[in-house]
VOPA-870512 format. One record per residue (C-alpha): residue number from 1; residue in three letters; x, y, z. Coordinates in Angstrom, 3 decimals. Layout:
// VOPA-870512
+-----+--------+----------+----------+----------+
! num ! residu !       c1 !       c2 !       c3 !
+-----+--------+----------+----------+----------+
! NUM !    ala !        X !        Y !        Z !
...
+-----+--------+----------+----------+----------+
// end
This chain:
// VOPA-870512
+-----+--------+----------+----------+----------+
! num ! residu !       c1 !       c2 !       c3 !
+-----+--------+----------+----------+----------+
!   1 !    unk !    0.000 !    0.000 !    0.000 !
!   2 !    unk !    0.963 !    3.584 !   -1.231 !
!   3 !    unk !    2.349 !    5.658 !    1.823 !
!   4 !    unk !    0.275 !    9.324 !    0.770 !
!   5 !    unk !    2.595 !   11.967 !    0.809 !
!   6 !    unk !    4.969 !   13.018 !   -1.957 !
!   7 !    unk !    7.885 !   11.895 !    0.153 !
!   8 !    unk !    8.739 !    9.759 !    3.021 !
!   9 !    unk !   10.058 !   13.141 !    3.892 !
!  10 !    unk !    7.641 !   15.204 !    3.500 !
!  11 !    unk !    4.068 !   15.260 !    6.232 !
!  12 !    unk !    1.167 !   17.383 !    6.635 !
!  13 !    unk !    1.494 !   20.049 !    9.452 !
!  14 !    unk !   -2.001 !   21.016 !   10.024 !
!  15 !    unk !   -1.493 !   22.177 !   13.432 !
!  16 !    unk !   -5.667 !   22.046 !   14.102 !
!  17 !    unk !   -5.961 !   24.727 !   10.937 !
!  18 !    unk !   -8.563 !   23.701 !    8.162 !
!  19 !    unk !   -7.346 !   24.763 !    5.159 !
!  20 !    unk !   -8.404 !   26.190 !    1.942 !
!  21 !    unk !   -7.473 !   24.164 !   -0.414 !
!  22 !    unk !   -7.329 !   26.213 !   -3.640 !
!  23 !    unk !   -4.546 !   28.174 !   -2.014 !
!  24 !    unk !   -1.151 !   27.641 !   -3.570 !
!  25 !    unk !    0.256 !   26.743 !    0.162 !
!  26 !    unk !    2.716 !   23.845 !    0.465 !
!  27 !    unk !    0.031 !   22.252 !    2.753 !
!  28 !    unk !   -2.827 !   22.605 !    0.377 !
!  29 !    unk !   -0.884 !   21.131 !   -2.226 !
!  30 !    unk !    0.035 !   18.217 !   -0.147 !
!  31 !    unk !   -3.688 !   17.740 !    0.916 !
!  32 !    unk !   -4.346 !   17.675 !   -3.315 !
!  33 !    unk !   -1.933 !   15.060 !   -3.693 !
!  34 !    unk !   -3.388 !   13.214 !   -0.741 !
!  35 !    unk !   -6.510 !   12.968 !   -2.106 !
!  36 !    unk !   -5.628 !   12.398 !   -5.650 !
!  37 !    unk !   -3.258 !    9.175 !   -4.299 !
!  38 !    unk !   -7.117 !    8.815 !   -2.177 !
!  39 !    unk !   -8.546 !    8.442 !   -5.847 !
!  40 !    unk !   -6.826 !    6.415 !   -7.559 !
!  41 !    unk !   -7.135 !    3.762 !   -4.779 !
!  42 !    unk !  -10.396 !    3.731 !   -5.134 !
!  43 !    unk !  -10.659 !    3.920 !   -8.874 !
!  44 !    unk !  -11.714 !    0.572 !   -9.681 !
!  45 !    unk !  -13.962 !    0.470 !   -6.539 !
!  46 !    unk !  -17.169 !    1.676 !   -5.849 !
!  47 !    unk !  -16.493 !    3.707 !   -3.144 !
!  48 !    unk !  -18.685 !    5.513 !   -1.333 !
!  49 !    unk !  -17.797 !    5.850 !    2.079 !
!  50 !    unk !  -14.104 !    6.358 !    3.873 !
!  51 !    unk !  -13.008 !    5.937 !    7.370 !
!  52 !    unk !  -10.106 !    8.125 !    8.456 !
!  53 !    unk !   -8.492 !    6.333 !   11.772 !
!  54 !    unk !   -5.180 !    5.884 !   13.714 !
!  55 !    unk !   -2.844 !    3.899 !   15.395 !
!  56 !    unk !   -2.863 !    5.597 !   18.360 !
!  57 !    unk !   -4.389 !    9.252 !   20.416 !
!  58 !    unk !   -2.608 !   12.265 !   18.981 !
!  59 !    unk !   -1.923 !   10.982 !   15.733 !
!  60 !    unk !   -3.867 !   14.353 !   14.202 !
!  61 !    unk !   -6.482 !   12.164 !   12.755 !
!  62 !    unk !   -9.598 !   14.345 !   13.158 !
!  63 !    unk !   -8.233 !   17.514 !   11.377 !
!  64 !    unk !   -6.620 !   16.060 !    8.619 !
!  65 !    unk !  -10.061 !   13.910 !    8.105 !
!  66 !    unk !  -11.876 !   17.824 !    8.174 !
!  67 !    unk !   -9.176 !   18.918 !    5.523 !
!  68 !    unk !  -10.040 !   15.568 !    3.414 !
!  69 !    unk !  -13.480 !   16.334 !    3.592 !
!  70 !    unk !  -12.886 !   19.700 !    2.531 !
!  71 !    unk !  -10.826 !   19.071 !   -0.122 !
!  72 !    unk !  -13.441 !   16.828 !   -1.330 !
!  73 !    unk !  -15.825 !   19.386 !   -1.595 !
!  74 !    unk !  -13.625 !   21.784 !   -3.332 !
!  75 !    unk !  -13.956 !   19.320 !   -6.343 !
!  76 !    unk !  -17.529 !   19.860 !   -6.605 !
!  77 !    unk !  -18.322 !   16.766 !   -4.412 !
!  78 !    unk !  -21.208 !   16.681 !   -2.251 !
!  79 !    unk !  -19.695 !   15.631 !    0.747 !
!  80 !    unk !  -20.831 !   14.271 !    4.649 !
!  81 !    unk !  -18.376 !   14.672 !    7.072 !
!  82 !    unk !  -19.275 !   12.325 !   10.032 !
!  83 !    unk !  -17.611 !   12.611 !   13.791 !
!  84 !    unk !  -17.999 !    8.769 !   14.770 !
!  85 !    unk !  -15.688 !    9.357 !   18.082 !
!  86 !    unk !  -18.381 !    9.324 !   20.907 !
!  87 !    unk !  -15.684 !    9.695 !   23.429 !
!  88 !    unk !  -13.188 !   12.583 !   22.103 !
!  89 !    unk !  -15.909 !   14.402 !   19.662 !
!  90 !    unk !  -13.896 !   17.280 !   18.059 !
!  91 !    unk !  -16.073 !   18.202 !   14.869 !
!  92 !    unk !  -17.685 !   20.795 !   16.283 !
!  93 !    unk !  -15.263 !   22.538 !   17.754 !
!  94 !    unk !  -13.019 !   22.714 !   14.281 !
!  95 !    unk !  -16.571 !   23.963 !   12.338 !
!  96 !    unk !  -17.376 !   25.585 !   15.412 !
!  97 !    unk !  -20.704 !   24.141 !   15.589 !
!  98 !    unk !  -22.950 !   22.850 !   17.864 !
!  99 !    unk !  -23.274 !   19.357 !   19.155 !
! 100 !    unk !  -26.810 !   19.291 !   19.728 !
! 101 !    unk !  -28.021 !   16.629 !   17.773 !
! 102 !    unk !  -25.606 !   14.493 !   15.135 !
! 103 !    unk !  -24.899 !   10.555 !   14.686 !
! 104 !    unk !  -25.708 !    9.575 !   18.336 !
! 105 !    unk !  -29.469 !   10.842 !   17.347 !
! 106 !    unk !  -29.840 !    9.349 !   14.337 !
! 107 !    unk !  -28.891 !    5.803 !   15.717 !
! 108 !    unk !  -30.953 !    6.211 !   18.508 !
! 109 !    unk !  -33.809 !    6.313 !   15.992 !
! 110 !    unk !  -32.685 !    4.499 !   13.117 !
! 111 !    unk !  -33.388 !    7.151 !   11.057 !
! 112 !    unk !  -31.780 !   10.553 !    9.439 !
! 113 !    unk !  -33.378 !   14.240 !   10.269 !
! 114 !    unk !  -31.831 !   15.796 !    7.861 !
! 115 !    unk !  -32.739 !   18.730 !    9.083 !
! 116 !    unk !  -32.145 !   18.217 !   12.763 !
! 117 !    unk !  -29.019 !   15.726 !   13.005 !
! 118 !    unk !  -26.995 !   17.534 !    9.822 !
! 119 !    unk !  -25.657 !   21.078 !    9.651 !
! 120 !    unk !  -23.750 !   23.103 !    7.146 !
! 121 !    unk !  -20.169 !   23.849 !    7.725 !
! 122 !    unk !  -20.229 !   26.947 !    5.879 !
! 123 !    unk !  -18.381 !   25.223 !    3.175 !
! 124 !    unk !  -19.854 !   24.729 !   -0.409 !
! 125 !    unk !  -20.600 !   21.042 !   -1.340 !
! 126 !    unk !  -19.928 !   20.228 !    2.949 !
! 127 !    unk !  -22.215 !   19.020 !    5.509 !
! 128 !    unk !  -21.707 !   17.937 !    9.001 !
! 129 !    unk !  -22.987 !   15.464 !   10.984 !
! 130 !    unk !  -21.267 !   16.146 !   14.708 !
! 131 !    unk !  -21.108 !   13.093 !   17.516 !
! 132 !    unk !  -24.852 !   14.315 !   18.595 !
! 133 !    unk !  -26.001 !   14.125 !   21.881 !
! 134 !    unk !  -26.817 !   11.060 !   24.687 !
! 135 !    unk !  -24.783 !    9.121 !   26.632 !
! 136 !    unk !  -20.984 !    9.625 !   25.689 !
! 137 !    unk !  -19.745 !    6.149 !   26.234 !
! 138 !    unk !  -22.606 !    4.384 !   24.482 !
! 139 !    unk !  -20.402 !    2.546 !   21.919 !
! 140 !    unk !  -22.952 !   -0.632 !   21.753 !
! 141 !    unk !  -24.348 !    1.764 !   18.868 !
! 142 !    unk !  -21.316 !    1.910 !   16.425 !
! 143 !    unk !  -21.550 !   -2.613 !   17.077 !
! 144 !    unk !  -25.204 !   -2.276 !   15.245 !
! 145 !    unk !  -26.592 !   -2.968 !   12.054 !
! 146 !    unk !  -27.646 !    0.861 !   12.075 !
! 147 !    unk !  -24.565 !    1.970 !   10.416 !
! 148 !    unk !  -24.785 !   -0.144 !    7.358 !
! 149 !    unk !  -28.679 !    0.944 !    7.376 !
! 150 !    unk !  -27.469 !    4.710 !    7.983 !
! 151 !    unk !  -24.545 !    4.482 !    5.092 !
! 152 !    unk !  -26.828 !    3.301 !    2.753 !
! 153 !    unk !  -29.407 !    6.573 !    3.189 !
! 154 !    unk !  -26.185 !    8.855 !    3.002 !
! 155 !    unk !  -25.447 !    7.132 !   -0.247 !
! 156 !    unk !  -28.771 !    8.571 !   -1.705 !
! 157 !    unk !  -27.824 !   12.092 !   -1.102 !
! 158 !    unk !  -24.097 !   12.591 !   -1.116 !
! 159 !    unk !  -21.064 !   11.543 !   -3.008 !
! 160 !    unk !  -18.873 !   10.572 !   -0.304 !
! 161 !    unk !  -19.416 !   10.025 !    3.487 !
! 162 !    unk !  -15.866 !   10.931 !    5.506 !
! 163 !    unk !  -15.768 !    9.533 !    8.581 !
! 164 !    unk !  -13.679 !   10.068 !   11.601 !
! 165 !    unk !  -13.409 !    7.153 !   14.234 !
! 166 !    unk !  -11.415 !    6.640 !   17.383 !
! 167 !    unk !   -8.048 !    5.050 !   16.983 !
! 168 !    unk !   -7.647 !    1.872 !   16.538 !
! 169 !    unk !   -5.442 !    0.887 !   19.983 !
! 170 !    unk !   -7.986 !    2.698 !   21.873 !
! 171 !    unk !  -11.423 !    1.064 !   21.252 !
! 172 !    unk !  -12.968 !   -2.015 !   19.916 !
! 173 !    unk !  -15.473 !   -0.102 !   18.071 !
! 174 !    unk !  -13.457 !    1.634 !   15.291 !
! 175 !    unk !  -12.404 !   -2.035 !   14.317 !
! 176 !    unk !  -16.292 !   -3.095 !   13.897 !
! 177 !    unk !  -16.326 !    0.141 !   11.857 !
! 178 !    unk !  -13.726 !   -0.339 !    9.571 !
! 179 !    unk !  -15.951 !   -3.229 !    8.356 !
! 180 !    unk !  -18.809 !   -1.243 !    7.639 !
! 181 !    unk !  -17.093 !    1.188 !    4.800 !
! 182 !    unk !  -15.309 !    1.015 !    1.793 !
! 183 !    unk !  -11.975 !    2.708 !    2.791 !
! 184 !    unk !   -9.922 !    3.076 !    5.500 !
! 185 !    unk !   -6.842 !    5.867 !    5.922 !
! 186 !    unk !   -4.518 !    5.324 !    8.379 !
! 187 !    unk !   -3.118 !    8.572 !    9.769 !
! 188 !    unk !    0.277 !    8.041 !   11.237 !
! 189 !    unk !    2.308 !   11.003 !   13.084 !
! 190 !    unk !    5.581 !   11.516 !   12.335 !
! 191 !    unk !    8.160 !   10.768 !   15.281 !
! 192 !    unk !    5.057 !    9.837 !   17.322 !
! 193 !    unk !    3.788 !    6.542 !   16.251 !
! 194 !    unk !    5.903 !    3.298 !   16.906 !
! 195 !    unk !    5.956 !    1.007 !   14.487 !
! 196 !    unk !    4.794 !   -1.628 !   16.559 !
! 197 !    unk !    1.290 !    0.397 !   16.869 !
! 198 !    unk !    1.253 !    0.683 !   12.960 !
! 199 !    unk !    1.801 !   -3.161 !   12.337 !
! 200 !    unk !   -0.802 !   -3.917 !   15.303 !
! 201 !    unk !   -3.615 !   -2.031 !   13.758 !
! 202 !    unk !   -3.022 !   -3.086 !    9.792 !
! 203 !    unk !   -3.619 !   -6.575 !   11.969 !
! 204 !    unk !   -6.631 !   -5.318 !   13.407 !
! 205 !    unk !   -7.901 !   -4.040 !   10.317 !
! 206 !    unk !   -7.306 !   -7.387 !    8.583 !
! 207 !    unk !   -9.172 !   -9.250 !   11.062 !
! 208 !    unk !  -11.774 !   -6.613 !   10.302 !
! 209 !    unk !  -11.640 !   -7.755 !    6.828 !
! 210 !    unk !  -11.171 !   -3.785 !    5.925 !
! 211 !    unk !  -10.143 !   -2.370 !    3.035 !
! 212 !    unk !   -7.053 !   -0.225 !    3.838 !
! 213 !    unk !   -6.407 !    1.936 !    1.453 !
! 214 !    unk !   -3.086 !    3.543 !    2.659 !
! 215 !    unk !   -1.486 !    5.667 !    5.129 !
! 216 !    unk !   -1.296 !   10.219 !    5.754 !
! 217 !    unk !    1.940 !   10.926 !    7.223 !
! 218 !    unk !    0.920 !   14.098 !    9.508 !
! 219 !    unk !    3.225 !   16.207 !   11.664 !
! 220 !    unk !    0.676 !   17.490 !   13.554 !
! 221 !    unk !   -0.577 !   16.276 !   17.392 !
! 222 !    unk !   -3.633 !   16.967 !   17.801 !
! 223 !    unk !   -6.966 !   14.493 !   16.671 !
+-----+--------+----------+----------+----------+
// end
C-alpha cells in the first residue's frame, strides 16, 4: 500500500488549521496530492464511504479527516463529514458548531433528520454530521446494524461520506467500523507513532476484513 505523501520526507502540518485548499500553500498542495493518491485507490472500486483512523491518540487524525473532507468538496463533491468518536468528539469545535443533535441521534432512531441531526459547515458542497447528543460512552451503537442501514441513506444524497473514528489501539469499536465502509486511511504522526502500533492495527484491520487503502503521514498532534 501507497504511503500518501509526496515523500517519506515530507508530512502534513495542520497544526488544528482547516485549510483552503485552492490556495497555492505547500500544505494545500500536499492535501491535493493526498486525495488524488485517495482516488486512484479507489478507482476501480465503488467507493462511497471512507473511514479516516489511527494507530494511536494524537496521531492528528480528526483535522486532517476535516481537511479531506474539505478538499473533497472543493472538487464539486457533495460531501458528509461524520464525527464517529463518541468519546473525544472534536467536529464541532473545528466547524465551530454545535453538538446538539448528530450521529448519536440518528442511531438512537434508526433514522436521518436531515434537518435536525446535519448542519452546514459553511463550506460549499460540505455538511456535518457532529457526535450528537446522549450518553458519551454508548459505543454498543457503532456494534449495530444501524450503520450499514445509515450508510446506505447517506449514499442517496451525497457523493462521499468521511468519517472520523477513534483510533484503533484505543477502542474495539473503530475495528467493527472499519468493516462497515469502503476505505480506510490510516493517519500516522511523524516521530510519534511506533511502528509496533502501525503493524498492530493493519492486523486489526485485517481481522476486520477492511479495506485499507493507505497511510497520511501528519506532523501534527492533535486528533
Amino acid at each position: 500500500m501507497k504511503l500518501f505523501s509526496k515523500s517519506k520526507r515530507k508530512s502534513l502540518d495542520l497544526s488544528n488549521r482547516l485549510i483552503t485548499v485552492s490556495s497555492r500553500s505547500p500544505v494545500a498542495e500536499q492535501l491535493q496530492t493526498l486525495r488524488t493518491n485517495i482516488t486512484f485507490s479507489m478507482m476501480n472500486q465503488a467507493a462511497n464511504s471512507i473511514m479516516f483512523t489511527s494507530p494511536e491518540s494524537g496521531d492528528g487524525r480528526s483535522i486532517i479527516a476535516a481537511n479531506m473532507a474539505i478538499a473533497w468538496a472543493s472538487q464539486g463533491q457533495r460531501v458528509l463529514l461524520i464525527d464517529a468518536d463518541f468519546r473525544h468528539p472534536s467536529m464541532h469545535k473545528i466547524f465551530q458548531k454545535q453538538d446538539y443533535r448528530g450521529l448519536r441521534d440518528a442511531l438512537l432512531t434508526r433514522q436521518v433528520n436531515y434537518q435536525r441531526d446535519i448542519q452546514d459547515s459553511d463550506i460549499e458542497n460540505l455538511s456535518i454530521m457532529t457526535s450528537g447528543t446522549g450518553i458519551k460512552n454508548d459505543v454498543s451503537l457503532i456494534k449495530t446494524e444501524r450503520i450499514p442501514h445509515l450508510l446506505m441513506q447517506f449514499k442517496q444524497v451525497y457523493d462521499l461520506v468521511v468519517i472520523d473514528v477513534p483510533s484503533l489501539m484505543d477502542v474495539s469499536d473503530t475495528q467493527v467500523l472499519a468493516s462497515q465502509v469502503d476505505g480506510v486511511v490510516l493517519v500516522i504522526r511523524q516521530g510519534h507513532t511506533t511502528k509496533m502500533s502501525v503493524d498492530r492495527s493493519i492486523e486489526l484491520l485485517q481481522m476486520a476484513d477492511a479495506n485499507l487503502l493507505g497511510y497520511a503521514m501528519n506532523s501534527a498532534g492533535s486528533e
